[in-house]
HTML snippet that shows the backbone in 3Dmol.js (N, CA, C, O; Angstrom):
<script src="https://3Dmol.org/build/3Dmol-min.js"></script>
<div id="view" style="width:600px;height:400px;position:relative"></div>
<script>
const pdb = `
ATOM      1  N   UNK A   1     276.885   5.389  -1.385  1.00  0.00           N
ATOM      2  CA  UNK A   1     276.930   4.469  -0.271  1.00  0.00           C
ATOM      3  C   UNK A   1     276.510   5.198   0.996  1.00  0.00           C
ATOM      4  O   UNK A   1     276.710   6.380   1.275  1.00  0.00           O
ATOM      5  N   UNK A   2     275.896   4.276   1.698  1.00  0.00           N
ATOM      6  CA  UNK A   2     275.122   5.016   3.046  1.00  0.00           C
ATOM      7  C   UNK A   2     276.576   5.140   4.278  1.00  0.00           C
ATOM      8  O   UNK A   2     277.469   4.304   4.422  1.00  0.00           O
ATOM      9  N   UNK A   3     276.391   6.568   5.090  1.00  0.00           N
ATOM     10  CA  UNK A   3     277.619   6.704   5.880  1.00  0.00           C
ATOM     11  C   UNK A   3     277.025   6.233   7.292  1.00  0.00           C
ATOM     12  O   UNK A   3     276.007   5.547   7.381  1.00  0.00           O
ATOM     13  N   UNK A   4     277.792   6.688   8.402  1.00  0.00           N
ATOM     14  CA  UNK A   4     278.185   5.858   9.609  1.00  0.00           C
ATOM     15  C   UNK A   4     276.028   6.541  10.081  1.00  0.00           C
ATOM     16  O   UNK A   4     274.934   6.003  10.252  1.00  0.00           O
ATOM     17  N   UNK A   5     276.619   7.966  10.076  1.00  0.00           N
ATOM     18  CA  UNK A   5     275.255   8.539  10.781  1.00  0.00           C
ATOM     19  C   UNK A   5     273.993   8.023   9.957  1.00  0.00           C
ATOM     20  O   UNK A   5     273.030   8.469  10.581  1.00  0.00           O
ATOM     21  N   UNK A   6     273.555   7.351   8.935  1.00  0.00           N
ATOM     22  CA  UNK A   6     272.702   6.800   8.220  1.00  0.00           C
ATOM     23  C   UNK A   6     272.070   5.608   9.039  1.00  0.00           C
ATOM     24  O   UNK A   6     270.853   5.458   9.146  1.00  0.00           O
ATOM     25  N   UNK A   7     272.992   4.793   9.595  1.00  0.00           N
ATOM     26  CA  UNK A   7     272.339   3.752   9.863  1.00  0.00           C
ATOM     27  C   UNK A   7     271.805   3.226  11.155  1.00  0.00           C
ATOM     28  O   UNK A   7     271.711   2.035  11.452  1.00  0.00           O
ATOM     29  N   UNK A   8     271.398   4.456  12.036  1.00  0.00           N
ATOM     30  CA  UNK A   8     270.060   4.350  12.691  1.00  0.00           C
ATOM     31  C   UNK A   8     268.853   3.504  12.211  1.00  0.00           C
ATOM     32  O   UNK A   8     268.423   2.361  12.368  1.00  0.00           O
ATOM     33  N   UNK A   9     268.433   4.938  11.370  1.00  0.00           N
ATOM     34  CA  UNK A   9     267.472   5.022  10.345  1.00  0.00           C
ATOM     35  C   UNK A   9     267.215   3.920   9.246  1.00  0.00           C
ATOM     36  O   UNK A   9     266.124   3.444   8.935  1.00  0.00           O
ATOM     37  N   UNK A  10     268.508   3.604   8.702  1.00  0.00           N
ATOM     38  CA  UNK A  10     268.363   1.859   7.522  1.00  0.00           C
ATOM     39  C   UNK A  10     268.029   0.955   9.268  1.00  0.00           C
ATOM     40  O   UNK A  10     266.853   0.654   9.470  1.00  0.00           O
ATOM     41  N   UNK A  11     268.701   0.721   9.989  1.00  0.00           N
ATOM     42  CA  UNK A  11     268.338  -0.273  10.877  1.00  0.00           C
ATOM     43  C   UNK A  11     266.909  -0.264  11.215  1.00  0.00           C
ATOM     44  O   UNK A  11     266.199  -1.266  11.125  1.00  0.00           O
ATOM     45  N   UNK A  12     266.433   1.083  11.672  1.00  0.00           N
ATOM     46  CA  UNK A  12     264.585   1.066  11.581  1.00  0.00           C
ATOM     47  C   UNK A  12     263.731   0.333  10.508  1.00  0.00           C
ATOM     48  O   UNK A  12     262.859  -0.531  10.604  1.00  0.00           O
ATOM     49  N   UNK A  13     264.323   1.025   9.385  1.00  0.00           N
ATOM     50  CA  UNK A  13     263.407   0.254   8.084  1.00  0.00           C
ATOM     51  C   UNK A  13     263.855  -0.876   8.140  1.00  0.00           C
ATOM     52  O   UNK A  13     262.919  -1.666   8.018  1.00  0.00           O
ATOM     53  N   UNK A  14     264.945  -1.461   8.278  1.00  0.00           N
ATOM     54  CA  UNK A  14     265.113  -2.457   7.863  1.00  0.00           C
ATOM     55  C   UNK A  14     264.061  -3.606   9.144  1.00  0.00           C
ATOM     56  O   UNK A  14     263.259  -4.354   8.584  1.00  0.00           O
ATOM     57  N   UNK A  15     264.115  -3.687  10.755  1.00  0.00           N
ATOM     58  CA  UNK A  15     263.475  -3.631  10.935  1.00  0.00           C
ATOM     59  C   UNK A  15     261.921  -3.801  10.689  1.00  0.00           C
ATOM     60  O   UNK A  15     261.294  -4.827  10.952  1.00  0.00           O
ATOM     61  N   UNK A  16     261.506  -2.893  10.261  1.00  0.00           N
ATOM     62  CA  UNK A  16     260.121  -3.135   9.684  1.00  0.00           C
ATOM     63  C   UNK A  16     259.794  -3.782   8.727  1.00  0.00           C
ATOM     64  O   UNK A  16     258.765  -4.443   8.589  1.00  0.00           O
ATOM     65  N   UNK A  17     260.891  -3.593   7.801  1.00  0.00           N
ATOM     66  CA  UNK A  17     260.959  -4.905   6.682  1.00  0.00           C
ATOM     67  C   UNK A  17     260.870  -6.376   7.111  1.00  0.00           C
ATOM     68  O   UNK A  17     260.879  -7.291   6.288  1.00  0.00           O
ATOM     69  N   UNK A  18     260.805  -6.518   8.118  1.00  0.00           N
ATOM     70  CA  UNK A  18     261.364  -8.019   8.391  1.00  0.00           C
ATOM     71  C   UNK A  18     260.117  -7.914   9.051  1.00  0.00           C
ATOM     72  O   UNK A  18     259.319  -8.766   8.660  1.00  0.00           O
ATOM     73  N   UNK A  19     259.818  -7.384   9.655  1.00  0.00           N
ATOM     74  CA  UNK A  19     258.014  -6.914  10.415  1.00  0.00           C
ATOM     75  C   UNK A  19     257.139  -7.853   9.282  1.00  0.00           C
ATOM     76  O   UNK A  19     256.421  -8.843   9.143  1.00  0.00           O
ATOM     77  N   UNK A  20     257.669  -6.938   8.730  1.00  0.00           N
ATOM     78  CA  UNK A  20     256.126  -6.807   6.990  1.00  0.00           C
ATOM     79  C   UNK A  20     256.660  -7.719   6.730  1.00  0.00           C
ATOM     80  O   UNK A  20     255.759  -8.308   6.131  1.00  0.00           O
ATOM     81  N   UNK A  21     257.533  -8.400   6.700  1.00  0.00           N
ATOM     82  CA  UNK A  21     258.035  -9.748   5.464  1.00  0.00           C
ATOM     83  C   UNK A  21     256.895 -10.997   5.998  1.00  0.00           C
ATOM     84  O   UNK A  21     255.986 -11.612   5.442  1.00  0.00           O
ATOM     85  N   UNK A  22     257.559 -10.989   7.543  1.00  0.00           N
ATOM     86  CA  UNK A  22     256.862 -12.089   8.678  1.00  0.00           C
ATOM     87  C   UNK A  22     254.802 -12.066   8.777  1.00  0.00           C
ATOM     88  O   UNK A  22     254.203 -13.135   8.896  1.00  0.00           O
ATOM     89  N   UNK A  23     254.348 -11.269   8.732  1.00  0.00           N
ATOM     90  CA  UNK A  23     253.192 -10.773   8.567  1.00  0.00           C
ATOM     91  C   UNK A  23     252.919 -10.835   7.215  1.00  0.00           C
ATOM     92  O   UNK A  23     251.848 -10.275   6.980  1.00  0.00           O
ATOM     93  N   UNK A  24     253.243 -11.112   6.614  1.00  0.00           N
ATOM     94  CA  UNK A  24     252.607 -11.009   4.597  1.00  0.00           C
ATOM     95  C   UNK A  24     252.724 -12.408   4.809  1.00  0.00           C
ATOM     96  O   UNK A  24     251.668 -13.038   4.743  1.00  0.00           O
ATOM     97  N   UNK A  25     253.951 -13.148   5.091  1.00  0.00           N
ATOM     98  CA  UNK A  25     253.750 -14.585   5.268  1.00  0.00           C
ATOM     99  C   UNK A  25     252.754 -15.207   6.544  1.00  0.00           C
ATOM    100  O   UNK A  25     252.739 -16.406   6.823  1.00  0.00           O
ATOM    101  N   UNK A  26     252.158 -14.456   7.063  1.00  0.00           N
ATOM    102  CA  UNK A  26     251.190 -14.869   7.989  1.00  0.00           C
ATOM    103  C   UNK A  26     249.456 -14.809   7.044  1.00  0.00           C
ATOM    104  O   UNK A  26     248.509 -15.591   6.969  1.00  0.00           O
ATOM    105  N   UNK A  27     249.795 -13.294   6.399  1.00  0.00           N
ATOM    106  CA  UNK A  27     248.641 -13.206   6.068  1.00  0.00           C
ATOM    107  C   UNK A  27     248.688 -12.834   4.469  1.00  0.00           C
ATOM    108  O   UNK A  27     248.497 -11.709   4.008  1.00  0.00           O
ATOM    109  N   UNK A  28     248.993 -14.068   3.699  1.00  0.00           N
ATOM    110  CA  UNK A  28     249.539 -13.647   2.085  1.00  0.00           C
ATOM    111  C   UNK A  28     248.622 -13.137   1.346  1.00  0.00           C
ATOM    112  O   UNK A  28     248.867 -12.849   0.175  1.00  0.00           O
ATOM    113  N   UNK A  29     247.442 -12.943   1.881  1.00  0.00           N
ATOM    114  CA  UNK A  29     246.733 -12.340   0.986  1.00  0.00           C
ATOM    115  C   UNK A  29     246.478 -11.029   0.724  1.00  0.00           C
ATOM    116  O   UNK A  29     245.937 -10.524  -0.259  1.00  0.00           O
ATOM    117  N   UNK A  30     247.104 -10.333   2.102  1.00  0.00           N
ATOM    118  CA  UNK A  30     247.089  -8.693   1.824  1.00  0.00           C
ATOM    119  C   UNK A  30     248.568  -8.970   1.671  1.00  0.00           C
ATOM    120  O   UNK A  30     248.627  -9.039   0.443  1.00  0.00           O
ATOM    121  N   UNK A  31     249.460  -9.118   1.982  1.00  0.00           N
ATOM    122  CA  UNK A  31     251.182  -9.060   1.326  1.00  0.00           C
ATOM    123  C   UNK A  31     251.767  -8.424   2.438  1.00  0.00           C
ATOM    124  O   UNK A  31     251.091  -7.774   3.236  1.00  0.00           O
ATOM    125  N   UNK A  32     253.133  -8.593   2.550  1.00  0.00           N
ATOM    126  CA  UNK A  32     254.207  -8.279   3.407  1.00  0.00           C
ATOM    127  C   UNK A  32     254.074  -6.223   2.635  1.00  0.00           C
ATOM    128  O   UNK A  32     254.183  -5.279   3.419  1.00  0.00           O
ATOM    129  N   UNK A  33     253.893  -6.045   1.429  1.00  0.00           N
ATOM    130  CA  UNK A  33     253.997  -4.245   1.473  1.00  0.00           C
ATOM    131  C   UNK A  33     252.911  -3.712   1.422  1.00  0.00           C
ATOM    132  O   UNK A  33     252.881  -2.606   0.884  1.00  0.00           O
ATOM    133  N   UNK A  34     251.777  -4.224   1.894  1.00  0.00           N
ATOM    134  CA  UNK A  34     250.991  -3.671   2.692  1.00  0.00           C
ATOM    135  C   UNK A  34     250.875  -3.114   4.223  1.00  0.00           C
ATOM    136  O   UNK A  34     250.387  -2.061   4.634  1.00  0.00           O
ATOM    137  N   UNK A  35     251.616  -4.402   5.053  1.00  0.00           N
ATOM    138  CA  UNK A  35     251.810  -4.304   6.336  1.00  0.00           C
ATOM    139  C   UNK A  35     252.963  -3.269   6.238  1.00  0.00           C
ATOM    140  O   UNK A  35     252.823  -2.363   7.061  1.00  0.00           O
ATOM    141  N   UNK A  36     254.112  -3.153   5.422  1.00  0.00           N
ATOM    142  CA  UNK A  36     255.021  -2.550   5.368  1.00  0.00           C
ATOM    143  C   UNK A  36     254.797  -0.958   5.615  1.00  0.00           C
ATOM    144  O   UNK A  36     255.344  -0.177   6.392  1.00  0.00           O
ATOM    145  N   UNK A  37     253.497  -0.745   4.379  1.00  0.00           N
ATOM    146  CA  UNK A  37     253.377   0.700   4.490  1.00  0.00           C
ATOM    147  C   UNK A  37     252.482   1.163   5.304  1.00  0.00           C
ATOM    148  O   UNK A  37     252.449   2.374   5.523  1.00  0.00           O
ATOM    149  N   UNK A  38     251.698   0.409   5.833  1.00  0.00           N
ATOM    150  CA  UNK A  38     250.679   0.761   7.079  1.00  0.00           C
ATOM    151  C   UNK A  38     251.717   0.700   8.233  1.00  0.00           C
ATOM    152  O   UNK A  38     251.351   1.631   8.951  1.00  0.00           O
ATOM    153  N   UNK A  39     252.658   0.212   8.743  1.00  0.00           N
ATOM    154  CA  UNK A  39     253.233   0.220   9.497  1.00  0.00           C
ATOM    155  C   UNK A  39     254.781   1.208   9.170  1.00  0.00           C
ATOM    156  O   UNK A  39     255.832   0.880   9.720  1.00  0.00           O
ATOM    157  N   UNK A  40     254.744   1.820   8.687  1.00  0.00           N
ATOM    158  CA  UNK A  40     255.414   2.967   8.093  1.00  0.00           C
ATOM    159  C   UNK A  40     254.978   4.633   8.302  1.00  0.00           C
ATOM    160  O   UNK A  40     255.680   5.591   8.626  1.00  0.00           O
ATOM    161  N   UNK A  41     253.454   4.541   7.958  1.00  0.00           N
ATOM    162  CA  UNK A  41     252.539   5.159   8.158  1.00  0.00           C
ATOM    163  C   UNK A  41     252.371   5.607   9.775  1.00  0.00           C
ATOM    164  O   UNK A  41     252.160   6.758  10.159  1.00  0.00           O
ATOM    165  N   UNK A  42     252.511   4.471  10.585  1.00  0.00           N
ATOM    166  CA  UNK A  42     251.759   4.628  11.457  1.00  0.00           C
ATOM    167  C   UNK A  42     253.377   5.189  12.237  1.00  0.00           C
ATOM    168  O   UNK A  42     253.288   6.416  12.271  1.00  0.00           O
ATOM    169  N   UNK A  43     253.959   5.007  12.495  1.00  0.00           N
ATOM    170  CA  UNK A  43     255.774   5.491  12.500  1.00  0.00           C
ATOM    171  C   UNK A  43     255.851   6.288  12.086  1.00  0.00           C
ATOM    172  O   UNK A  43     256.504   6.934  12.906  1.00  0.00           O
ATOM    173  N   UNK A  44     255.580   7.198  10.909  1.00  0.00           N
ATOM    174  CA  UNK A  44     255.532   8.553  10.472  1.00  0.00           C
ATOM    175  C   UNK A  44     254.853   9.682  10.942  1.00  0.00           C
ATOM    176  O   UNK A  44     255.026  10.878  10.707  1.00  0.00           O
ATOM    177  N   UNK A  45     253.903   8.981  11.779  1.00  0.00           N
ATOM    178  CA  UNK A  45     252.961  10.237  12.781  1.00  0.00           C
ATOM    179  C   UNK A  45     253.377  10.468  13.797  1.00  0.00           C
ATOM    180  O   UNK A  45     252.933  11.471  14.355  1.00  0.00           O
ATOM    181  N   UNK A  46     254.618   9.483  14.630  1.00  0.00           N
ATOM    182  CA  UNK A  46     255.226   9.401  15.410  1.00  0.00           C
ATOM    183  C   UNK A  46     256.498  10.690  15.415  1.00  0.00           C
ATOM    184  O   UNK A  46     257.089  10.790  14.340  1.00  0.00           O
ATOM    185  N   UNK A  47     256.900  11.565  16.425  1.00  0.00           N
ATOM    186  CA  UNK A  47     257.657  11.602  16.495  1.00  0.00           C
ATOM    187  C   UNK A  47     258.804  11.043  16.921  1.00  0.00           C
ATOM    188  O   UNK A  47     258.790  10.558  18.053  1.00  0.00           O
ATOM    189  N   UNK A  48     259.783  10.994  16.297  1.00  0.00           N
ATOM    190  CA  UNK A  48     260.997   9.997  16.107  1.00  0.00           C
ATOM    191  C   UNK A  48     262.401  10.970  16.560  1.00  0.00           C
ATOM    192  O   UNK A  48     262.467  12.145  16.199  1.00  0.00           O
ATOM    193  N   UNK A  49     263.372  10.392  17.297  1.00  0.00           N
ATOM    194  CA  UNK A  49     264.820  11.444  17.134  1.00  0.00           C
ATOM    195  C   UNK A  49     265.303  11.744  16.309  1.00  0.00           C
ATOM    196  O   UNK A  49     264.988  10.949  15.423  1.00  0.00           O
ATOM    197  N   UNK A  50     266.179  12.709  15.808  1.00  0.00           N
ATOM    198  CA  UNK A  50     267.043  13.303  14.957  1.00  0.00           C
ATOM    199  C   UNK A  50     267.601  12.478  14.092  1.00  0.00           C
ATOM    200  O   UNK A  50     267.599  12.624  12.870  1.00  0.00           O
ATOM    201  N   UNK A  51     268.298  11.219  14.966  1.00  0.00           N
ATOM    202  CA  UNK A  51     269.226  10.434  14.591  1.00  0.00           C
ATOM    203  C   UNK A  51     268.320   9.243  13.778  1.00  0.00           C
ATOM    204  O   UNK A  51     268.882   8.233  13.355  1.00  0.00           O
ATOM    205  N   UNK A  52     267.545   9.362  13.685  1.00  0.00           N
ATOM    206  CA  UNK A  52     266.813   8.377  12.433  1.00  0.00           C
ATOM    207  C   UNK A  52     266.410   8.999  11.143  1.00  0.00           C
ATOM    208  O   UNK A  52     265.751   8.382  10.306  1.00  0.00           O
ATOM    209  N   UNK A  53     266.791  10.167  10.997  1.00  0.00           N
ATOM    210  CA  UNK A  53     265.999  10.996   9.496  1.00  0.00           C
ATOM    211  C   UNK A  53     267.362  10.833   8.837  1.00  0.00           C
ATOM    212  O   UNK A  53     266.911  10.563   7.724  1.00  0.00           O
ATOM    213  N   UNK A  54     268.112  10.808   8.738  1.00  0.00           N
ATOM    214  CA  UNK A  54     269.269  10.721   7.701  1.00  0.00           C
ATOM    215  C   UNK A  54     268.709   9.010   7.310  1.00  0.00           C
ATOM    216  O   UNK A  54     268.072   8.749   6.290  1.00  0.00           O
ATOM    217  N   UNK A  55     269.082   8.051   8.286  1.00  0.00           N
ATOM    218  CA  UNK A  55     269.113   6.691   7.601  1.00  0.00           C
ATOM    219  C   UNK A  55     267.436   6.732   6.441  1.00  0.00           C
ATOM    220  O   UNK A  55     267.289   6.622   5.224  1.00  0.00           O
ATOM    221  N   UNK A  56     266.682   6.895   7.323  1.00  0.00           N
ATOM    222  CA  UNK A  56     264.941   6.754   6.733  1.00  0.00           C
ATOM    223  C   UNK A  56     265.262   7.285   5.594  1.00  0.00           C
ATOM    224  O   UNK A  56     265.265   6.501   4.645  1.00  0.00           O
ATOM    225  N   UNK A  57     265.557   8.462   5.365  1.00  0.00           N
ATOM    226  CA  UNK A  57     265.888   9.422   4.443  1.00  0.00           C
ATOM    227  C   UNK A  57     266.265   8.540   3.066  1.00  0.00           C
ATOM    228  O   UNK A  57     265.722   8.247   2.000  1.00  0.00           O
ATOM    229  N   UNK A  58     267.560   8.296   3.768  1.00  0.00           N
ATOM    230  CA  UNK A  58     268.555   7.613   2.174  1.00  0.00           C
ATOM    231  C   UNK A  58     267.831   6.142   2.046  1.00  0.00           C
ATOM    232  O   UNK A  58     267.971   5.459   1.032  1.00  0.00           O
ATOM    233  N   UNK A  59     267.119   5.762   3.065  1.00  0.00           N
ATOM    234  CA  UNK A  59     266.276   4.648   2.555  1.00  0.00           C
ATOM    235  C   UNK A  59     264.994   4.908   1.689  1.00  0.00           C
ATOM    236  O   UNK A  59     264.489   4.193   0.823  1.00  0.00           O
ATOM    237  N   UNK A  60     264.741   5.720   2.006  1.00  0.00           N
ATOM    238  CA  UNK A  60     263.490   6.418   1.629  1.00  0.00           C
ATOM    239  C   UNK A  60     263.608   6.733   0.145  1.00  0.00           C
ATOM    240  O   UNK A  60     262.747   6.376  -0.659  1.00  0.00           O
ATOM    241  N   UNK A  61     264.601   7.350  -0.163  1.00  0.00           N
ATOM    242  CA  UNK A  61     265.227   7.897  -1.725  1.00  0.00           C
ATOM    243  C   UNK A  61     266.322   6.786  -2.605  1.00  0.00           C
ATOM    244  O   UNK A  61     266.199   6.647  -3.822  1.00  0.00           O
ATOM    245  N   UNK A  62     267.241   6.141  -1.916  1.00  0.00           N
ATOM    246  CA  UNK A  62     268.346   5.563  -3.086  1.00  0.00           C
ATOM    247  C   UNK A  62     267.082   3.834  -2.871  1.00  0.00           C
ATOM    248  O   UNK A  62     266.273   3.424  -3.704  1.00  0.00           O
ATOM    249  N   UNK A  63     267.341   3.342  -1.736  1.00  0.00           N
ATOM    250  CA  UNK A  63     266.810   1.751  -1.239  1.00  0.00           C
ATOM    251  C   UNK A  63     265.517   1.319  -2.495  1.00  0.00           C
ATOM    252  O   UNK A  63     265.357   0.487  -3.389  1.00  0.00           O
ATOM    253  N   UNK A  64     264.855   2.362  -1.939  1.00  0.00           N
ATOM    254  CA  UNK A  64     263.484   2.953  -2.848  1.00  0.00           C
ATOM    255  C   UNK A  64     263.698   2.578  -3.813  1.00  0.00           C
ATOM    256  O   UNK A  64     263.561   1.366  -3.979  1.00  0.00           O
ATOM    257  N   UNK A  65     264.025   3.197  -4.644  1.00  0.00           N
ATOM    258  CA  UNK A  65     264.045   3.588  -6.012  1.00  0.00           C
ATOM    259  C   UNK A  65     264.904   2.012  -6.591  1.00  0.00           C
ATOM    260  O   UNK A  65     264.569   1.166  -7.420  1.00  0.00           O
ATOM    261  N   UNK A  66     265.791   2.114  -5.939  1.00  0.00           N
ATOM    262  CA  UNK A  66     266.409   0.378  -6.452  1.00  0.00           C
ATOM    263  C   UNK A  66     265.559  -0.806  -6.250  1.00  0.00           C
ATOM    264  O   UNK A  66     265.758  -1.853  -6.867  1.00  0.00           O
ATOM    265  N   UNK A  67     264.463  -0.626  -5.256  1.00  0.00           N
ATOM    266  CA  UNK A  67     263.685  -1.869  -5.294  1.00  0.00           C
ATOM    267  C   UNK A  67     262.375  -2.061  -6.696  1.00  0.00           C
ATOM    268  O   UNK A  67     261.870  -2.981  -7.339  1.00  0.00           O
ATOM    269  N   UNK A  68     262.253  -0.104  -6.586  1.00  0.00           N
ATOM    270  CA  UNK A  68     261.620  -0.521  -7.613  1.00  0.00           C
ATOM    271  C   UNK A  68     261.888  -0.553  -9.113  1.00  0.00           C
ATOM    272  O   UNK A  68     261.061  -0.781  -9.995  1.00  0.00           O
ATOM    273  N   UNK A  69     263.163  -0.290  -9.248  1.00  0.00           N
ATOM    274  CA  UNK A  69     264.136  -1.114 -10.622  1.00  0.00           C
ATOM    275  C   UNK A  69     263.771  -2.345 -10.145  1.00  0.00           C
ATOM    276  O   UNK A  69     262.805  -2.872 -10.697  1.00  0.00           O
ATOM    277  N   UNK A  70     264.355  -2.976  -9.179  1.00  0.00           N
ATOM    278  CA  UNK A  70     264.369  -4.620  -9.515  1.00  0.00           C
ATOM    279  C   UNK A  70     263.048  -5.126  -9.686  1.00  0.00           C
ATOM    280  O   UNK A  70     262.839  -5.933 -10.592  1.00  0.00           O
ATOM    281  N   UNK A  71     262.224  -4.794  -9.008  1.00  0.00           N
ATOM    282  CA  UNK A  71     260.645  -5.079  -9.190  1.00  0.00           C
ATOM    283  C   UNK A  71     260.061  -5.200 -10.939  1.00  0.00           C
ATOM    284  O   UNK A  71     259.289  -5.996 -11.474  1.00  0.00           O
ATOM    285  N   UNK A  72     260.977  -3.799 -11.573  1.00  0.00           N
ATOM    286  CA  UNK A  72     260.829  -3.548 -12.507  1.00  0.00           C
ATOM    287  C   UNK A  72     261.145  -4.870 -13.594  1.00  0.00           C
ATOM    288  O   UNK A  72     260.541  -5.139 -14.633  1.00  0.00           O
ATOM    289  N   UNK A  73     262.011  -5.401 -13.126  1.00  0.00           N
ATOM    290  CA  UNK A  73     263.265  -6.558 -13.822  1.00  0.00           C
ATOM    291  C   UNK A  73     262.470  -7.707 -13.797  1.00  0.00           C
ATOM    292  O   UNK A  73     262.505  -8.620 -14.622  1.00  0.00           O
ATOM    293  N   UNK A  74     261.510  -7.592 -12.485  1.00  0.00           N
ATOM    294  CA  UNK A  74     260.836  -8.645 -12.452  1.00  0.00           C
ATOM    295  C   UNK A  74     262.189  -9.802 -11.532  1.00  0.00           C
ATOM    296  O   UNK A  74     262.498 -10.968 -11.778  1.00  0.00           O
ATOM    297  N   UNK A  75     262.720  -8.833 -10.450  1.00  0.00           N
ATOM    298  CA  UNK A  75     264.030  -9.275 -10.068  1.00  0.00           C
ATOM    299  C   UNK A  75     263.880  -9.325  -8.490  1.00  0.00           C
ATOM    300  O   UNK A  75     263.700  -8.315  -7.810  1.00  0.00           O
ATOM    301  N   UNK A  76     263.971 -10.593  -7.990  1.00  0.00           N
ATOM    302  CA  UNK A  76     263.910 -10.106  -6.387  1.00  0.00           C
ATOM    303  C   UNK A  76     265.032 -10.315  -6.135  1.00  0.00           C
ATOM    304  O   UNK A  76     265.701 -10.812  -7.041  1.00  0.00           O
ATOM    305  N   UNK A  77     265.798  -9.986  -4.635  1.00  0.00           N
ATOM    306  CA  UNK A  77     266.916 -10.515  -4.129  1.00  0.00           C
ATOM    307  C   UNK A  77     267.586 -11.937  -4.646  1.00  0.00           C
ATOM    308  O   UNK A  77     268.575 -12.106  -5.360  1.00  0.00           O
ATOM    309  N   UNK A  78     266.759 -12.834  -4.074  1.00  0.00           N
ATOM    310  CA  UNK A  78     267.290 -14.277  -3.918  1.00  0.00           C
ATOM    311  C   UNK A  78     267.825 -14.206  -5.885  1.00  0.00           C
ATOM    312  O   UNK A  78     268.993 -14.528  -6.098  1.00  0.00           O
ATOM    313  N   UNK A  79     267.239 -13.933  -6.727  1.00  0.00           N
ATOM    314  CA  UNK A  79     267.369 -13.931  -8.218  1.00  0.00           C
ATOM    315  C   UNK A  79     269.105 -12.974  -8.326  1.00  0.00           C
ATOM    316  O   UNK A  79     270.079 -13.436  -8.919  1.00  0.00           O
ATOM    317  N   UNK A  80     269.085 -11.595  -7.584  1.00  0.00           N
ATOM    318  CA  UNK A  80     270.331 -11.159  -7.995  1.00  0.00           C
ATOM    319  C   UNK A  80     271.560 -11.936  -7.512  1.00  0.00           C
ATOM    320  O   UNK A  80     272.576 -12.314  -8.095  1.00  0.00           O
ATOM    321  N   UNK A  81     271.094 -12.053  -6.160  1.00  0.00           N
ATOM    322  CA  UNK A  81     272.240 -13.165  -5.004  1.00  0.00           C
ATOM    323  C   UNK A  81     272.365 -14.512  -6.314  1.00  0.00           C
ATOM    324  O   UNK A  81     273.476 -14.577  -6.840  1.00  0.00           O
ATOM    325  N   UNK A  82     271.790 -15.061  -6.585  1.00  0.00           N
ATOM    326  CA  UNK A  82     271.858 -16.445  -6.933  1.00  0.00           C
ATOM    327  C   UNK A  82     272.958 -15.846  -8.549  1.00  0.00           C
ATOM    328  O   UNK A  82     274.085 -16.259  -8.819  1.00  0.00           O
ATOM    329  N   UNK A  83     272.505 -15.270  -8.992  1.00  0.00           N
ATOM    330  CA  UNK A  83     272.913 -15.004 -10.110  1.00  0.00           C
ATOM    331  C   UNK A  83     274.845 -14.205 -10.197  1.00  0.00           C
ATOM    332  O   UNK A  83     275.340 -13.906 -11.284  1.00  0.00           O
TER     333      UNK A  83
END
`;
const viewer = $3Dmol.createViewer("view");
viewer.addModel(pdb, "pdb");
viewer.setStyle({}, {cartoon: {color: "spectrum"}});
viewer.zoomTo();
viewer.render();
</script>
């Protein structure tokens, strides 16, 4: 589970998630994780404070990796929520 000092950093991504979500639904033909990782990208060349590399971090490694299990499942949110 993510701790107190983590959630800078989840609030950034998360953030951008909602960026990329809004923009993929603008423009569905390149997709919300396209904009996601170009705009990730472009934030990564950036220097950023201290206090955002822990959250990015554990988003970066646990968030990650669970989306792409569910992806795997062929599982989005609304499917686990509902279920």
């Amino acid at each position: 589970m993510f701790k107190l000092k983590d959630f800078p950093g989840i609030a950034v991504c998360f953030v951008i998630a909602v960026i990329s979500y809004f923009l993929g639904k603008l423009a569905p033909v390149i997709g919300g994780a396209v904009f996601g990782i170009t705009i990730g990208m472009i934030i990564a060349g950036i220097r950023r404070p201290v206090i955002f590399e822990f959250g990015i971090r554990y988003t970066s490694k646990k968030l990650l990796q669970l989306s792409i299990i569910l992806i795997g499942f062929e599982m989005n949110l609304y499917s686990v929520l509902k279920t």
